[in-house]
C-alpha positions in Angstrom: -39.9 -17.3 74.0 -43.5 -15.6 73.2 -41.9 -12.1 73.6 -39.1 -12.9 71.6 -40.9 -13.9 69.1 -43.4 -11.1 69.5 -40.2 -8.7 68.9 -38.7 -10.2 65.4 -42.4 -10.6 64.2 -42.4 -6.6 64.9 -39.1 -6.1 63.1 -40.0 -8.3 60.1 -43.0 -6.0 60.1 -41.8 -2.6 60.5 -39.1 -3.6 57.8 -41.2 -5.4 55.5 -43.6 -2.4 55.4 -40.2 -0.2 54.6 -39.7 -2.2 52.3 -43.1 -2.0 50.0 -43.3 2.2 50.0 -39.7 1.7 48.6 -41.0 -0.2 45.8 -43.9 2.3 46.0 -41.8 5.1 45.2 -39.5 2.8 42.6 -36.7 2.7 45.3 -33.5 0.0 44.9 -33.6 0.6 49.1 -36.7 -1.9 48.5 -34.5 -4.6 47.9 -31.9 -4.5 51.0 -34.5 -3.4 53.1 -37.1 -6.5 52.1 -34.2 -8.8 52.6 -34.0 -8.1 56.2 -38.0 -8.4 56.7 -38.0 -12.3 55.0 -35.1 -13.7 56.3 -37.1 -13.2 59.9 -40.3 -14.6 58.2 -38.3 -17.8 56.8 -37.8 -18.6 60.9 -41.3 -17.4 61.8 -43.2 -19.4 59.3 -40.6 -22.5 59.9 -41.4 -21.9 64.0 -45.5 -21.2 63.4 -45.8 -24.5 60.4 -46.9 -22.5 57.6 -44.6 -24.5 55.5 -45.4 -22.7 52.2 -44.9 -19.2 53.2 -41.4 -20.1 54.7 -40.6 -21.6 51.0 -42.0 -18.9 49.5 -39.4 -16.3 51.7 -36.6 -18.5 51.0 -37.7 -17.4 47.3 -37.9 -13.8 48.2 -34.6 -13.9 49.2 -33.2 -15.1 45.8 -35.6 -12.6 43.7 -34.6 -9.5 45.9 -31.0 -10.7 45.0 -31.8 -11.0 41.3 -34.4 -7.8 41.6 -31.9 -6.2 43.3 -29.5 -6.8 40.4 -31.9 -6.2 37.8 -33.1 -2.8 39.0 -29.7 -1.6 38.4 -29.2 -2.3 34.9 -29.4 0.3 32.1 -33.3 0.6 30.4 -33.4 2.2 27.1 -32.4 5.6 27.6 -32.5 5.2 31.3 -29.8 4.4 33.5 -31.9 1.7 35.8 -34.2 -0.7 34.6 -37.6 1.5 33.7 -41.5 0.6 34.7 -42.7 -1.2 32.0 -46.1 -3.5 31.3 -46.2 -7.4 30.6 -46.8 -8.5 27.3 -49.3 -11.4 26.2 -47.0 -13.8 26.2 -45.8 -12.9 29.8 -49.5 -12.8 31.0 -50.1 -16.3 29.7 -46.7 -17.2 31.0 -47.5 -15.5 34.8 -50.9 -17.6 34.4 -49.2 -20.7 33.5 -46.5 -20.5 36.5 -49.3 -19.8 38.9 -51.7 -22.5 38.1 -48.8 -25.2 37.9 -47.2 -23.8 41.3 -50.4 -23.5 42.9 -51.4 -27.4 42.0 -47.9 -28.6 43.1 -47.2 -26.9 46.4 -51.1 -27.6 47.5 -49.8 -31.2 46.9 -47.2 -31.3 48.2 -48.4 -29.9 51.3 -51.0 -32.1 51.8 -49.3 -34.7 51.4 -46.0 -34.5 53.2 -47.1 -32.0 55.6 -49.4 -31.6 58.5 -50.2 -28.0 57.0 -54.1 -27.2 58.4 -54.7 -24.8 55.4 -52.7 -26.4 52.6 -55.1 -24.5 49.7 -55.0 -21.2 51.3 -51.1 -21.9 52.0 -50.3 -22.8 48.5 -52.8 -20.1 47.0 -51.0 -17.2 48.6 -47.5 -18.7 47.5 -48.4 -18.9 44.4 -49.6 -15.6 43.9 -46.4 -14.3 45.5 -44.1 -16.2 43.3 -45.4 -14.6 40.0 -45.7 -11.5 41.8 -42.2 -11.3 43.3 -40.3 -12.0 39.5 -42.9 -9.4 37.8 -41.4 -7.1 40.7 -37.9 -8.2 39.5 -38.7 -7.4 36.1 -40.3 -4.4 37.1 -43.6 -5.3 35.2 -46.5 -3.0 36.7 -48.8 -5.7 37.1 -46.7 -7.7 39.8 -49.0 -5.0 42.0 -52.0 -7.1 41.2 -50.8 -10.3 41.9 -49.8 -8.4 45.6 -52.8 -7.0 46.2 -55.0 -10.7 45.6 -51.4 -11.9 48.2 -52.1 -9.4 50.5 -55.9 -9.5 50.8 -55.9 -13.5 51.1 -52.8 -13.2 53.6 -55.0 -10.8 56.2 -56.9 -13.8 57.2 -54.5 -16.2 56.9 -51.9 -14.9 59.6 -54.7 -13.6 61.8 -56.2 -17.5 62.0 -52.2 -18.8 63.1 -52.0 -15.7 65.7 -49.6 -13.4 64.0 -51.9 -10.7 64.6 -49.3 -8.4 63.9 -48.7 -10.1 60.7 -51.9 -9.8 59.5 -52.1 -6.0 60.4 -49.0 -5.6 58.2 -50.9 -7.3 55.5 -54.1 -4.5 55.5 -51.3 -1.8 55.4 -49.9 -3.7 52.6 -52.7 -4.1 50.6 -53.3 -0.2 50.4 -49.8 0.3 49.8 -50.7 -2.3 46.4 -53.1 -0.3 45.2 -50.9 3.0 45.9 -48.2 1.1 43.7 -50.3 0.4 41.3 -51.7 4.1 41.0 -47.9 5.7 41.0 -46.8 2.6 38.3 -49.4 3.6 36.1 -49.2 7.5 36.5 -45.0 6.8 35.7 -45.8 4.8 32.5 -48.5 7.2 31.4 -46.7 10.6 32.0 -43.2 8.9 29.9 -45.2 7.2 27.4 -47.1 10.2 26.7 -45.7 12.1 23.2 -43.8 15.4 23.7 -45.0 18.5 23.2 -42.8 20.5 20.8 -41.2 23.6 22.3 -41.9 27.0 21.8 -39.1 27.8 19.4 -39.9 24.5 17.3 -43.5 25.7 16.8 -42.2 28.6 15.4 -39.7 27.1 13.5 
């Protein structure tokens, strides 16, 4: 049972890890490919009792098939959905659906669960709910709310065992911050104004 176990921990891995330099690189492969990696972490965190975190993949199933459809619709004068950034009403409203998910799943964990870590549990949920339907919306600051996942996540999985798990969360924390490099170099280089040809400066 251990080395089964062992194995599908190492394919949600591998694929989940797949899965993020997809959405590095602004890849709709992110989407099939992420599907494959939660699906195994719904049973993992079900078999392991991180109760949360098995919610919180039944989740990223329905956002990768929303993001999934999102990705592919038309953006301006783009045929897929283009990289943009959130604006203040969104932030307040990514604040507001964090705080309020945060409060109720560390309740509800505590109270009808035999969770041991029901703040860190509900913390990293959290975090990954906003970040998951900023990903959907392709909003460049969903790699924020991935890299404070990721970071919390490391020790998290390591205390339960999954050391595998928590390896893939180190990997994925520098593969944040290189999405959140490449997001921003994107928007910067197509926001920037064009330069007028050499034949239009003479003209």
């Amino acid at each position: 049972m251990i080395d089964y176990l062992f194995s599908l921990e190492g394919l949600a891995v591998g694929t989940g890890l797949v899965s993020v330099w997809f959405s590095v690189k602004e890849r709709i492969w992110v989407y099939p490919v992420g599907l494959v990696s939660v699906g195994i972490y719904v049973y993992l965190s079900y078999m392991f009792g991180i109760y949360a975190d098995m919610g919180i993949n039944i989740y990223y199933v329905l956002m990768s098939i929303y993001g999934w459809y999102r990705w592919l619709q038309p953006s301006g004068s783009s045929a897929v959905k283009e990289i943009t950034r959130s604006s203040r009403n969104e932030w307040v409203l990514s604040i507001i659906l964090f705080l309020l998910s945060w409060l109720a799943l560390f309740i509800l964990l505590q109270r009808f669960t035999d969770s041991e870590i029901p703040l860190w549990d509900s913390l990293t949920t959290s975090l990954a709910i906003v970040g998951m339907w900023l990903m959907a919306e392709k909003k460049v600051e969903h790699w924020l709310f991935w890299i404070a996942t990721d970071l919390i996540s490391i020790p998290l999985y390591y205390s339960k065992g999954l050391i595998l798990t928590s390896g893939q969360f180190l990997i994925f924390t520098v593969l944040a911050i290189m999405g959140w490099l490449q997001w921003n170099k994107t928007l910067s280089i197509r926001d920037q104004p064009s330069r007028p040809s050499f034949h239009e400066t003479l003209s």
